[in-house]
Each structure stands twice: as C-alpha cells, then as structure tokens.
Z-matrix of the N, CA and C atoms (Angstrom, degrees):
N
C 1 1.460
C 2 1.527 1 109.57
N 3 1.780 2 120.63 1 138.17
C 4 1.229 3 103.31 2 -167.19
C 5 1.715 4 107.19 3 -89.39
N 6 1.263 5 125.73 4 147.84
C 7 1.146 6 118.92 5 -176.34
C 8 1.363 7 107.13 6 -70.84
N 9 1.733 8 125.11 7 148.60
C 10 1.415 9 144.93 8 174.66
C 11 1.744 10 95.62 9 -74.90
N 12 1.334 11 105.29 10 125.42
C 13 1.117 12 133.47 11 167.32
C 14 1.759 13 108.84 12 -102.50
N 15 1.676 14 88.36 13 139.91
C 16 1.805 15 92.76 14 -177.73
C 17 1.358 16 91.52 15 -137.56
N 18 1.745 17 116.93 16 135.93
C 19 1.675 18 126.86 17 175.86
C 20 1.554 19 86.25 18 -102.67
N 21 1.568 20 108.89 19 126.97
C 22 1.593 21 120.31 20 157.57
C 23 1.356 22 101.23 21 -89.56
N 24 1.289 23 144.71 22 133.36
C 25 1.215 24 134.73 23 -151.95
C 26 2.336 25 108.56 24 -165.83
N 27 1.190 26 109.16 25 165.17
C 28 1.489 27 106.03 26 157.01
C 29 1.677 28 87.56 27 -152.25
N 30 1.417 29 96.61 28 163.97
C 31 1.699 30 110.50 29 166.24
C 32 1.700 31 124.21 30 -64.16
N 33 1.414 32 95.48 31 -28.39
C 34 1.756 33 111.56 32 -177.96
C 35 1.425 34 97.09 33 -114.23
N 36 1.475 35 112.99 34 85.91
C 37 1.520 36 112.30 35 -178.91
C 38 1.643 37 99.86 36 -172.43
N 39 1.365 38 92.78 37 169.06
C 40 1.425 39 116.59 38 162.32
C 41 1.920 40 116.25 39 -43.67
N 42 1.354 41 99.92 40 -25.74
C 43 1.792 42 121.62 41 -154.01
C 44 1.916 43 84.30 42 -59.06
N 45 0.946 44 108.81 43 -58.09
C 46 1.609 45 119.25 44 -179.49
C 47 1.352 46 108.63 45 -31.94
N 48 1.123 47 115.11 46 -31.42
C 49 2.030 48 111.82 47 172.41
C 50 1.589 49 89.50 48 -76.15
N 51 1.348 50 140.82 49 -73.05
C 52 0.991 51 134.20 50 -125.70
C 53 1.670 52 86.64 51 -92.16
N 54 1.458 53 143.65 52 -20.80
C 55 1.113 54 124.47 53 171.26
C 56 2.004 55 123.07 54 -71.26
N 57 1.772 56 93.15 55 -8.42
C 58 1.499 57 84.29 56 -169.68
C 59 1.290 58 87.84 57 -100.01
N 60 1.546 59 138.28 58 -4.72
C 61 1.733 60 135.16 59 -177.19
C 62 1.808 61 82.30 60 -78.65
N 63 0.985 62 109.73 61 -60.26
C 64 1.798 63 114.29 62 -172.13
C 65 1.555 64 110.52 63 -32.36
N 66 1.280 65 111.12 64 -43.08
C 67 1.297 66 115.20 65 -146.16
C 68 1.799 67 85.14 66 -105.04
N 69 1.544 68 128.11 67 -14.56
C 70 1.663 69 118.74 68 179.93
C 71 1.619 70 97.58 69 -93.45
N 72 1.433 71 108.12 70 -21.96
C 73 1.919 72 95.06 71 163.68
C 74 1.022 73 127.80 72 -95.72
N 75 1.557 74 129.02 73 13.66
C 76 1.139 75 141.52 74 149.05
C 77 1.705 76 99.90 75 77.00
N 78 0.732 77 134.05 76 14.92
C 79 1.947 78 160.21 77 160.43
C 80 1.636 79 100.52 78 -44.81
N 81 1.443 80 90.77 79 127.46
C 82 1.528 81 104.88 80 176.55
C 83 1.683 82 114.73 81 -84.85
N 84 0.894 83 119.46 82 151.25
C 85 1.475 84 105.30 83 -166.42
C 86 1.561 85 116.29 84 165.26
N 87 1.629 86 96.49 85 124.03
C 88 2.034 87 105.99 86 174.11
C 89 1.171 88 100.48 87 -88.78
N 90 1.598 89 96.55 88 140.23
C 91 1.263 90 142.91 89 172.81
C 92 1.603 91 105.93 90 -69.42
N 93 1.227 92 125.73 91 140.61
C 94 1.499 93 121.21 92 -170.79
C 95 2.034 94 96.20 93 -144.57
N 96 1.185 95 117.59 94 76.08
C 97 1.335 96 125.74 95 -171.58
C 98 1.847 97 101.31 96 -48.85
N 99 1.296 98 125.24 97 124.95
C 100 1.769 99 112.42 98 165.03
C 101 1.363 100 88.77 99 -106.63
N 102 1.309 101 101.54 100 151.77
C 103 1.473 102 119.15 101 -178.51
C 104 1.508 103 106.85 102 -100.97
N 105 2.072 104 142.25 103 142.34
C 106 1.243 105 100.59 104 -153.84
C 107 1.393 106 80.57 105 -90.25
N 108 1.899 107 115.41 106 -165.72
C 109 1.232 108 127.23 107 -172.34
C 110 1.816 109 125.48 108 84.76
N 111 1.029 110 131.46 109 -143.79
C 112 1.290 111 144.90 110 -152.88
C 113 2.357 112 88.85 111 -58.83
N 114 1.356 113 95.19 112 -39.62
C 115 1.775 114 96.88 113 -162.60
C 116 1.265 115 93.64 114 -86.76
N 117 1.421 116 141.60 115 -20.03
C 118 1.613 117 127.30 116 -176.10
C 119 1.589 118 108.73 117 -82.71
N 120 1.813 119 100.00 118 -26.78
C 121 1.321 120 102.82 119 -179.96
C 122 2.008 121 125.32 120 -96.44
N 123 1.768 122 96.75 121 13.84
C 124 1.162 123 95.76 122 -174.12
C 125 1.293 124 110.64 123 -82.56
N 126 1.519 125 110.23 124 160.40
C 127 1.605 126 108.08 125 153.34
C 128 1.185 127 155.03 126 -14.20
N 129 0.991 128 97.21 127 -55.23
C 130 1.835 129 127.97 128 164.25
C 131 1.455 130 86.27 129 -64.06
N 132 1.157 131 130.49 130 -114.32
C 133 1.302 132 130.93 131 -168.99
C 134 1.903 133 127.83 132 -16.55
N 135 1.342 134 97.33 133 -48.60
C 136 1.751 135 97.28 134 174.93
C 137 1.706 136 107.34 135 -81.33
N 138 1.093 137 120.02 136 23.51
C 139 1.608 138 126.86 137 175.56
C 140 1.722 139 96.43 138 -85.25
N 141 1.536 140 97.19 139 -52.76
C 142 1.489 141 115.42 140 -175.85
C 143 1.334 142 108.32 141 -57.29
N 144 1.402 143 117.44 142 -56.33
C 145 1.351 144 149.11 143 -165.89
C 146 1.251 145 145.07 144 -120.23
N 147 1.427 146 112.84 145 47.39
C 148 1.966 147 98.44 146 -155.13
C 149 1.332 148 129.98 147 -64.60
N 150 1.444 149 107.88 148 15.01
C 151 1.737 150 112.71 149 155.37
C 152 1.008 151 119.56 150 -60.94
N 153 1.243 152 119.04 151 -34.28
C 154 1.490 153 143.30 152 -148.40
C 155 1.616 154 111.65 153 50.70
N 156 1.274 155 114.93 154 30.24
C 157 1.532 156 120.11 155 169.74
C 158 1.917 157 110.72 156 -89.97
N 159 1.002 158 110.11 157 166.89
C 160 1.367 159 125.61 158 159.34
C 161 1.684 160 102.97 159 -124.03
N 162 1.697 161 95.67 160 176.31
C 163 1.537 162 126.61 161 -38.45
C 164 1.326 163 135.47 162 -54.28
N 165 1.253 164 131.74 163 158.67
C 166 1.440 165 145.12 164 -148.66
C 167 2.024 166 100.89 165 -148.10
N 168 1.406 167 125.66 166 131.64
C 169 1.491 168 107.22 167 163.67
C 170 1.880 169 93.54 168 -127.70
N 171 1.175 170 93.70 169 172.36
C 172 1.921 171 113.27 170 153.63
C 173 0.952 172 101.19 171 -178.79
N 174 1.543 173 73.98 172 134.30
C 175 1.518 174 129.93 173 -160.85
C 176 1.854 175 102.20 174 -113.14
N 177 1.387 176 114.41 175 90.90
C 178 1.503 177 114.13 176 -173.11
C 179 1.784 178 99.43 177 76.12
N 180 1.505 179 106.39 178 -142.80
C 181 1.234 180 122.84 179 163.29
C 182 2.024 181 127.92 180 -58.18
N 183 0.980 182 94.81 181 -19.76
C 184 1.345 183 114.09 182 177.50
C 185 1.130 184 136.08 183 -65.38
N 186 1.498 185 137.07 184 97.10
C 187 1.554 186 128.88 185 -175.96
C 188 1.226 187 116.69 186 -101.26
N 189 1.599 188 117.80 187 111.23
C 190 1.567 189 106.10 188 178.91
C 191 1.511 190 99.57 189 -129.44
N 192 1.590 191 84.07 190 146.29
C 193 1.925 192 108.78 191 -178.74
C 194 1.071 193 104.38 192 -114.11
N 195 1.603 194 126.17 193 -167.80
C 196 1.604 195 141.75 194 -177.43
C 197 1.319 196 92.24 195 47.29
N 198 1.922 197 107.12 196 119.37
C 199 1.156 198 101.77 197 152.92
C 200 1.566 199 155.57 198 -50.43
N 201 1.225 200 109.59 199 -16.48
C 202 1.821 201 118.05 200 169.19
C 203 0.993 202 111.10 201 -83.35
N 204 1.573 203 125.70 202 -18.89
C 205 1.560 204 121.20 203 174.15
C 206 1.701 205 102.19 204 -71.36
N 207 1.408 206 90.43 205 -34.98
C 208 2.135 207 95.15 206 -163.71
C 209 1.554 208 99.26 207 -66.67
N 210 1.419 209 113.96 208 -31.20
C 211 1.274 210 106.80 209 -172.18
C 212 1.425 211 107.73 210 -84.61
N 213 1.104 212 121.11 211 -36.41
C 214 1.417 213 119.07 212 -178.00
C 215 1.461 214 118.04 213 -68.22
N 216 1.629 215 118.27 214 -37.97
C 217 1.603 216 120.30 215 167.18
C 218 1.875 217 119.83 216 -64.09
N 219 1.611 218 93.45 217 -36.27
C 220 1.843 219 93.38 218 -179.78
C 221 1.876 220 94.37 219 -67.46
N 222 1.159 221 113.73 220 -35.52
C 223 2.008 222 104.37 221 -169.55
C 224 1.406 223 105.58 222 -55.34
N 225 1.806 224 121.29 223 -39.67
C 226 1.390 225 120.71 224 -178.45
C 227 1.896 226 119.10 225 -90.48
N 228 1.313 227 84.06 226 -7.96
C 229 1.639 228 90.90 227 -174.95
C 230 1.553 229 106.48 228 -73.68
N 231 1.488 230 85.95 229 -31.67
C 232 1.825 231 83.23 230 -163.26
C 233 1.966 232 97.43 231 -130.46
N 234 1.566 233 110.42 232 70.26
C 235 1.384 234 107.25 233 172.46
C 236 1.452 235 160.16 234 -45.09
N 237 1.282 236 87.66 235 -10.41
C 238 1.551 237 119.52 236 -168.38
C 239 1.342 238 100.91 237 -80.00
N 240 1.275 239 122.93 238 -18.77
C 241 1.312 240 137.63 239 -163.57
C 242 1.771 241 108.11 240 -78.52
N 243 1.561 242 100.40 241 -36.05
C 244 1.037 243 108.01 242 -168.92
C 245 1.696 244 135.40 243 66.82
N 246 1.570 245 100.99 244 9.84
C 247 1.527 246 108.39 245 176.89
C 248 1.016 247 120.08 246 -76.77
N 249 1.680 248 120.54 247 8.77
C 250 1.757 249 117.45 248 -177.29
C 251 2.022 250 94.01 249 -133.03
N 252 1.355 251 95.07 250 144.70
C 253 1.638 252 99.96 251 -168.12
C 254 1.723 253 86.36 252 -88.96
N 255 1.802 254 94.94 253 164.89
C 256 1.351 255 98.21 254 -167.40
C 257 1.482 256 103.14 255 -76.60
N 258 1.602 257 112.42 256 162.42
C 259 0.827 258 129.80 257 179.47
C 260 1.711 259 127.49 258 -2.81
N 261 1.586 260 107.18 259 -83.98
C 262 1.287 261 151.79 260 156.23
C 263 1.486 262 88.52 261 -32.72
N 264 1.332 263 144.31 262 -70.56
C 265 1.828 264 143.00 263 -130.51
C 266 1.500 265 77.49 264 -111.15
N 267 1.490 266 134.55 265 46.20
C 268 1.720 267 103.11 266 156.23
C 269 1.420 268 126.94 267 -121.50
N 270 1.464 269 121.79 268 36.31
C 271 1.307 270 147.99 269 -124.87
C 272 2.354 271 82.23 270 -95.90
N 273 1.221 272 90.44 271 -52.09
C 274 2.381 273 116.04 272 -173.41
C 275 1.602 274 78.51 273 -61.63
N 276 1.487 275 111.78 274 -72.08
C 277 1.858 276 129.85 275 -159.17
C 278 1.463 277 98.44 276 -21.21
N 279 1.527 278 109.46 277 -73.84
C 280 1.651 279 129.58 278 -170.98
C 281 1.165 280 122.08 279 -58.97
N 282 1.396 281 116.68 280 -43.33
C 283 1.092 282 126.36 281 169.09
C 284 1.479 283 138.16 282 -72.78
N 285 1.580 284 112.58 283 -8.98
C 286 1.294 285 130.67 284 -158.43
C 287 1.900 286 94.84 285 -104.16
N 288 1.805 287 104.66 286 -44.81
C 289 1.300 288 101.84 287 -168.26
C 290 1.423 289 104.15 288 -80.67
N 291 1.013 290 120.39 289 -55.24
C 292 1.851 291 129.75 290 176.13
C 293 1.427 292 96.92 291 -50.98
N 294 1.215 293 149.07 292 -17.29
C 295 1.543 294 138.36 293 177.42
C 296 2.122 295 94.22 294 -80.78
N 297 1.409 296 102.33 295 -45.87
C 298 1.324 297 110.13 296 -179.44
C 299 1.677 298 112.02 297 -69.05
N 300 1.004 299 100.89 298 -25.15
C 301 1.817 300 91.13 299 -171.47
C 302 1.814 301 102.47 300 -106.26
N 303 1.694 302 117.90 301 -3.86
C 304 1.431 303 99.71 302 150.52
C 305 0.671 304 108.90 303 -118.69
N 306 1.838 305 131.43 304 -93.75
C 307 1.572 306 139.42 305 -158.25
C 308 1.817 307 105.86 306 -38.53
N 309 1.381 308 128.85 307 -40.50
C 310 1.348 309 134.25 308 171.35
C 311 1.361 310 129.89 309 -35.06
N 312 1.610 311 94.86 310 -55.47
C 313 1.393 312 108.33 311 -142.09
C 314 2.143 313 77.91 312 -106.78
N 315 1.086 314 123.05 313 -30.39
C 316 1.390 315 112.69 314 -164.74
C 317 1.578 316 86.73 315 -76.95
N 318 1.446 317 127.18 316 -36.72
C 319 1.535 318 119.32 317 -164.08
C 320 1.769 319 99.90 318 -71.37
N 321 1.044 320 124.84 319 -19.23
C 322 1.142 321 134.47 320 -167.71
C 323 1.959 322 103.59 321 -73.71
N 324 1.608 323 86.16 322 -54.15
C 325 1.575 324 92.94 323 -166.89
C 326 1.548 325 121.53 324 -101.00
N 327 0.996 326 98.81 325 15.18
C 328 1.507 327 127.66 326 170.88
C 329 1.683 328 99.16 327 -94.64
N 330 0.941 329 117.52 328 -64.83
C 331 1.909 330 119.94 329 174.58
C 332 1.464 331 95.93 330 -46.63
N 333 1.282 332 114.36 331 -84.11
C 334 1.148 333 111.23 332 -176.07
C 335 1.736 334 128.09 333 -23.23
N 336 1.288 335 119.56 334 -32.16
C 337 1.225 336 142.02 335 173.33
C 338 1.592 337 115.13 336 -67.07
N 339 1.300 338 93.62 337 -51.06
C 340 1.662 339 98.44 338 167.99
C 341 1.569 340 89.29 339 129.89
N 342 1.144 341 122.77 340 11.15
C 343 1.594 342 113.55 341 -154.58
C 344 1.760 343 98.06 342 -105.06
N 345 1.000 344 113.75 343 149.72
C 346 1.878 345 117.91 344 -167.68
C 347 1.505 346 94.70 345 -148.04
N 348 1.694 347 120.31 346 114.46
C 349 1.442 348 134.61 347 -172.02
C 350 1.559 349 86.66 348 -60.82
N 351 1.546 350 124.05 349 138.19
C 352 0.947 351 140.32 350 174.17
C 353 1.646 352 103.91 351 -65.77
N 354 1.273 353 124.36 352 164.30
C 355 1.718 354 117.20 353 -164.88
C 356 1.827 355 89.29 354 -99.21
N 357 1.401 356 117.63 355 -17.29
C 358 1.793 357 94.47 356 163.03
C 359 1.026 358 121.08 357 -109.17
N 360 1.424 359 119.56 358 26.00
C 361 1.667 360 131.75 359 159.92
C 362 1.602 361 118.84 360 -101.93
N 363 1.084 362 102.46 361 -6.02
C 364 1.957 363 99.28 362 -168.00
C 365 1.644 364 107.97 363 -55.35
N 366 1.083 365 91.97 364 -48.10
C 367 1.894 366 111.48 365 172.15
C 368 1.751 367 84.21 366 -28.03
N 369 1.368 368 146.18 367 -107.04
C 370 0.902 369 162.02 368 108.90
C 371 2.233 370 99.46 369 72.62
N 372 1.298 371 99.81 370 -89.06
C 373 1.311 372 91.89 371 175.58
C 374 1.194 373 130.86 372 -43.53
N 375 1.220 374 128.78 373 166.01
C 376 1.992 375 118.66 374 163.16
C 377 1.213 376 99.97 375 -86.25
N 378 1.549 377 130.54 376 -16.35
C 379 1.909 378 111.55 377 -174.07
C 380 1.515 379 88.91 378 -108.78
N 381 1.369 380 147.23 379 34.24
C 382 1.540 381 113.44 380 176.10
C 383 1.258 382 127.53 381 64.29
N 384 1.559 383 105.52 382 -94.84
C 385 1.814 384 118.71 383 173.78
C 386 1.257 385 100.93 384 -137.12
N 387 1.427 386 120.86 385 172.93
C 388 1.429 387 138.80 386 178.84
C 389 2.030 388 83.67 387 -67.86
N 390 1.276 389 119.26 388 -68.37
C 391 1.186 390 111.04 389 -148.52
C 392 2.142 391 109.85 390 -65.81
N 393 1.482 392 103.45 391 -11.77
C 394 1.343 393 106.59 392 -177.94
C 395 1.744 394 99.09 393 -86.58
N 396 1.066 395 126.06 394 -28.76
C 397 1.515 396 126.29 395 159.93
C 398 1.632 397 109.69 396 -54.34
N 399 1.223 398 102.79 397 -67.36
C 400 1.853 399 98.61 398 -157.13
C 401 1.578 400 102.02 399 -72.72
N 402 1.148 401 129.98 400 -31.15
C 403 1.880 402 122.62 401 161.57
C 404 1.459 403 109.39 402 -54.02
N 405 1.513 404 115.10 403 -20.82
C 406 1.641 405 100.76 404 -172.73
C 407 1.058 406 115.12 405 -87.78
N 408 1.996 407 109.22 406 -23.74
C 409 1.259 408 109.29 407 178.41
C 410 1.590 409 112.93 408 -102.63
N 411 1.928 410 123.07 409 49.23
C 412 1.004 411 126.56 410 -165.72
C 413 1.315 412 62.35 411 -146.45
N 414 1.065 413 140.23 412 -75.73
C 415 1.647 414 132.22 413 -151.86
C 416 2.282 415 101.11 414 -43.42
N 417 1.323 416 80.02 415 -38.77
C 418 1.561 417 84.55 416 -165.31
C 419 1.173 418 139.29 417 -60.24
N 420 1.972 419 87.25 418 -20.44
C 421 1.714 420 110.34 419 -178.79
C 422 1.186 421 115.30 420 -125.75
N 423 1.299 422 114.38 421 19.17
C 424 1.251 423 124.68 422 156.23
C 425 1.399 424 145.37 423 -67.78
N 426 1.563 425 103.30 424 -38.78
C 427 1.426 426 113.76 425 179.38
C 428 1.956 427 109.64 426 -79.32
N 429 1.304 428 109.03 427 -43.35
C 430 1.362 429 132.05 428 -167.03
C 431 1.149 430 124.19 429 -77.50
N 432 1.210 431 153.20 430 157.15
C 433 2.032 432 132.37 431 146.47
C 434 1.205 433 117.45 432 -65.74
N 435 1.374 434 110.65 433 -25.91
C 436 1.870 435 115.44 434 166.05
C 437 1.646 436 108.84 435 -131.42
N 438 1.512 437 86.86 436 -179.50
C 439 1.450 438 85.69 437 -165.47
C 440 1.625 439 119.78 438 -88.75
N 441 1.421 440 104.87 439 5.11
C 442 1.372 441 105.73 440 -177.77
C 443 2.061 442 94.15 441 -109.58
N 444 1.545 443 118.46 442 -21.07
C 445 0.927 444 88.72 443 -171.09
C 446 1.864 445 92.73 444 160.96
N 447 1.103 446 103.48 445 -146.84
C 448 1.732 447 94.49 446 -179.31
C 449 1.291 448 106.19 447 -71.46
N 450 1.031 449 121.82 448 -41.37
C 451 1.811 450 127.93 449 -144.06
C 452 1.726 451 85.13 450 -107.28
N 453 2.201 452 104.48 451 138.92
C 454 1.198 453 95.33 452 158.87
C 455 1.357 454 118.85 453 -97.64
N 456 1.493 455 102.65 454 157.41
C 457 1.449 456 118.05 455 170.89
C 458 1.355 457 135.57 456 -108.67
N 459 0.994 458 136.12 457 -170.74
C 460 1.710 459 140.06 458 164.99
C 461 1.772 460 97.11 459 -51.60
N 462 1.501 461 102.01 460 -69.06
C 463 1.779 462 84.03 461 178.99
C 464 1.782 463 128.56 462 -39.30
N 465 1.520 464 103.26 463 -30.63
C 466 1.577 465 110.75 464 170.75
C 467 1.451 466 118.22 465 -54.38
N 468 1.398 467 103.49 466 -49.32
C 469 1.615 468 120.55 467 174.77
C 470 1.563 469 104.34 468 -43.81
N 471 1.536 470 111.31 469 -56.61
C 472 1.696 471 100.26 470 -159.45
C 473 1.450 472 96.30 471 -104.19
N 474 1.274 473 116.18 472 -6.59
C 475 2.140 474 87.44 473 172.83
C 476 2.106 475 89.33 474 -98.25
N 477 1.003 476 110.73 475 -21.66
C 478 1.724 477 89.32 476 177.32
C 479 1.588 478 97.03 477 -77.35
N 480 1.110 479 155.27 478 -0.10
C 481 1.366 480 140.24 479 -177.10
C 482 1.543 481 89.55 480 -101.51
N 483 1.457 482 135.33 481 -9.52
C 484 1.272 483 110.76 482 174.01
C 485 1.783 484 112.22 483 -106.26
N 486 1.199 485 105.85 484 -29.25
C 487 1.456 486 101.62 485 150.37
C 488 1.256 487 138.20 486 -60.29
N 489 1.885 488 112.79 487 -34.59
C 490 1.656 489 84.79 488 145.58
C 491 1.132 490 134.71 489 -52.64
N 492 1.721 491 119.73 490 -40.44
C 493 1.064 492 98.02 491 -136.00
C 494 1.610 493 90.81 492 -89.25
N 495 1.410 494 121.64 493 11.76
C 496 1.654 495 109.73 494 -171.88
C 497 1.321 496 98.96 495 -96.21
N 498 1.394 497 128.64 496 -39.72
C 499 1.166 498 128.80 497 164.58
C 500 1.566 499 130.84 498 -58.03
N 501 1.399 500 121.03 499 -19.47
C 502 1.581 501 125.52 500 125.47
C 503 1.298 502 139.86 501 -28.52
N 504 1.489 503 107.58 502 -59.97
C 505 1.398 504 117.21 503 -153.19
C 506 1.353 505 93.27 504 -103.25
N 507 1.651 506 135.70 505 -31.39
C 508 1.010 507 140.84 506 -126.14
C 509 0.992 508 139.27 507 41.33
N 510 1.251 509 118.78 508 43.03
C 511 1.191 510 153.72 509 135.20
C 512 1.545 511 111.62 510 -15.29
N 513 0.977 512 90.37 511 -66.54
C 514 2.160 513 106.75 512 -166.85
C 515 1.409 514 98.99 513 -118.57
N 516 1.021 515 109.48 514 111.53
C 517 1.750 516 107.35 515 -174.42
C 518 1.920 517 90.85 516 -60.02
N 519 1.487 518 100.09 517 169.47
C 520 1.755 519 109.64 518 -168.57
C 521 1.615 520 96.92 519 -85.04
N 522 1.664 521 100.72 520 171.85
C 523 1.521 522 109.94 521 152.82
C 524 1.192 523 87.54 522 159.89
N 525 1.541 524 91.08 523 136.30
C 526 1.460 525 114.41 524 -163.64
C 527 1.476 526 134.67 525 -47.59
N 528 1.765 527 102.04 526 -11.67
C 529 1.613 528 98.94 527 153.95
C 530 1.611 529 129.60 528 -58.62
N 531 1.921 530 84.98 529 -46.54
C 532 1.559 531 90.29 530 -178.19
C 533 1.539 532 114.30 531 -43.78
N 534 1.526 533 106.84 532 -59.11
C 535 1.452 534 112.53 533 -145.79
C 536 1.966 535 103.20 534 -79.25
N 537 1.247 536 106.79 535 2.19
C 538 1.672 537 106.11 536 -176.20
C 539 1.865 538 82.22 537 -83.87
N 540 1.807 539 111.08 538 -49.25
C 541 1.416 540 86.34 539 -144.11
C 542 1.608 541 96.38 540 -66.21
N 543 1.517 542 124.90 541 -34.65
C 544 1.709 543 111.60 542 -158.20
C 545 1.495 544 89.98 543 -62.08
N 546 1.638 545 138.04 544 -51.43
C 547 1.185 546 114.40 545 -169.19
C 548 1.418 547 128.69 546 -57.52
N 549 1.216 548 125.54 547 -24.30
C 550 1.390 549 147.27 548 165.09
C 551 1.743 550 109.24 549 -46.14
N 552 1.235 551 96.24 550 -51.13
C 553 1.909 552 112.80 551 180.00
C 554 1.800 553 96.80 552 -84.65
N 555 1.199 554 118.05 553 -48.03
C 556 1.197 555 97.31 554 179.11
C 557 1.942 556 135.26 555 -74.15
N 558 1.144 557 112.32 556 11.06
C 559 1.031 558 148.26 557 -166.32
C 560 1.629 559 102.08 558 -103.56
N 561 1.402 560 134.33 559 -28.53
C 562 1.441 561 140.24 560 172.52
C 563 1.932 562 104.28 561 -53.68
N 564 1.069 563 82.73 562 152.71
C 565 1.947 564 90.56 563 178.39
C 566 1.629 565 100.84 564 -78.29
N 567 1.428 566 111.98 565 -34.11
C 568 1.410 567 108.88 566 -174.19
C 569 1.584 568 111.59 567 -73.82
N 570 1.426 569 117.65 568 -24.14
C 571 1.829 570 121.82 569 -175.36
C 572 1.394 571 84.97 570 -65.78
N 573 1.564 572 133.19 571 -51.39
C 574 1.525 573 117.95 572 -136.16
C 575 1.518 574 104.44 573 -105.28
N 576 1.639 575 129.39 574 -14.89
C 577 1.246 576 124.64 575 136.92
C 578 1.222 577 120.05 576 -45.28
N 579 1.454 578 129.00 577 -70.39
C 580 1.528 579 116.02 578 -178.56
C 581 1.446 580 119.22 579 -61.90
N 582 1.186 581 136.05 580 -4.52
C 583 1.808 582 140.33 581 168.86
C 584 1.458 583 94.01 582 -75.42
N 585 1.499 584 122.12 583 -43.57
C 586 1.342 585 97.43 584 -160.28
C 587 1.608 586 115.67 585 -115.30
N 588 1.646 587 99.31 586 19.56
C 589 1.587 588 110.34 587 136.04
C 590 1.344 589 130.08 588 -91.89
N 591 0.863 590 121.70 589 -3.03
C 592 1.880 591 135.31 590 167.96
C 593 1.195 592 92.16 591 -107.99
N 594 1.238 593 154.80 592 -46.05
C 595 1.341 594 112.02 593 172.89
C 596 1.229 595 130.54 594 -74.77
N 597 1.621 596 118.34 595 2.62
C 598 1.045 597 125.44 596 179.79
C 599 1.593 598 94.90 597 -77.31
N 600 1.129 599 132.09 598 -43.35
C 601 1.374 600 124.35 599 178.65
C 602 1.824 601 136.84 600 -72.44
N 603 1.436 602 88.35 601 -6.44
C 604 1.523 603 96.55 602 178.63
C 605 1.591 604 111.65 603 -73.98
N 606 1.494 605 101.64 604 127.66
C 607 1.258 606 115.40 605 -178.36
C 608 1.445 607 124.41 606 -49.61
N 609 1.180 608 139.18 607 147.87
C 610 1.408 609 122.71 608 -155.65
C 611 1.667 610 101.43 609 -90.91
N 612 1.260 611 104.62 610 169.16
C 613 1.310 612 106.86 611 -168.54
C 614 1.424 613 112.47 612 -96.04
C-alpha cells in the first residue's frame, strides 16, 4: 500500500523547493496550507514541526523538515524518478546540497543582514566570505548543465531554488553562469507546474 504523503507548506516560503522536488517525483500528495502566525505556531502544527517553520512533509509515519533533507528523502523515496545518483556516484550529490544548505545559504543571509565576516574571523565561519562562497558555487556550475554532472538531481532542486531566489532578490549578485543555470532549471515541466500551484495559492493582493 502506498504510503499517504502530506506537504506542510505556505505560498511565501521555503515550501516552493519542496513543491517543485514533489512535482519532479511525480508523488501523489495533499497540500496542507499553514497560515504564518498564531496557526504555524500552534500545537497541532509544532507536533509536525517544533520550529514552527514550514515546509514540513509525512510520508507514512515519518516527519521530515529542512529542506535538503526533504529533497534528499523524496529523491530516495520515490526512485524511479531518478533525482538521486546511485549509491556509489554520490560523492558532487552530497557535497553540492550540504555546501547549499550551509556555507551558501548562511553566506547569503548573513550579507543580507548587513553582517561582513571580519578578515580575522573568516577562519571562524564555514563559508569564509560571501564572495569565496558564490565563486565556488559559479566554479561548480560552470563546467556541467548541473551541478553534479549531466543529469539533474535533488541537489539541482535545492541549490537552483537558491539561485533563483538570489538572483531575484539580489541576493547573489548575477553572472552569466548563474543566470544560464536557474534558467536551464527553470525551464523543467516540473519547476513550472509547481510555480503555478503556489501561485495559485498566493493570497490576493
């Protein structure tokens, strides 16, 4: 029997990685909207989640949070998909998303903050500097169409969901590696199904 899958999710969230991994494993699955405030922080909700953040799924008995975990469990949950390299070949895989979900994403939101690793503290951070992060993750997607290699994967899912979104926000200043690979990823049937089920949910303006 296949296990019932549940997306804890919002439209203005993180949920947007885990709806376009949803939608590249082709996974059946209710949508569970949290609203933020009083319902992200209820009971019910921190059972799922005791951050009280989204997104959140379970899958059977199973509760998994942090998006690189969600992406990395839906790639093995659902194989057929082929978004996780075999066993043996995941040496780029591991290394590509865990580079994205720390040293990346903290150099990212640390700038964003206003905050700049002092030059006798870098030792200290896991990314160094904002600019020794974003060359590493330009060096990385440069040679390849993805970042592990020909074929995309779950790691594609969560470092292209953060290159959009830096190249959005300005976040990640541009350059023309960046913006080939998110358009490259954004160009998948599965990115533009899941955009235009989250935007189906964004509250109207």
């Amino acid at each position: 029997m296949t296990k019932a899958l549940t997306f804890y999710t919002n439209p203005q969230s993180r949920g947007r990685i885990i709806r376009w991994m949803l939608e590249e494993v082709g996974a059946q699955y209710e949508t569970k909207v949290v609203n933020y405030g009083p319902e992200m922080k209820s009971a019910d909700y921190l059972a799922i989640n005791p951050m009280g953040k989204v997104p959140a799924i379970q899958h059977g008995a199973a509760i998994i949070t942090e998006c690189a975990a969600i992406c990395a469990y839906l790639a093995d949950a659902f194989p057929d998909a082929g978004l996780a390299p075999a066993l043996d070949d995941r040496a780029a895989y591991y290394r590509w998303l865990f580079f994205a979900a720390g040293p990346l994403e903290s150099a990212v939101t640390n700038r964003s903050l206003g905050f700049e690793t002092p030059e006798d503290k870098q030792m200290m951070a896991g990314y160094g500097t904002f600019e020794l992060a974003r060359n590493t993750l330009i060096k990385a997607i440069s040679d390849t169409p993805y970042i592990t290699g020909d074929t995309c994967t779950a790691a594609d899912v969560y470092v292209g969901s953060q290159v959009g979104w830096g190249l959005q926000f300005g976040t990640i200043p541009a350059s023309p590696e960046l913006e080939a690979y998110r358009d490259r990823l954004h160009a998948r049937e599965a990115y533009s199904r899941a955009s235009d089920l989250d935007n189906a949910l964004m509250p109207e303006a």
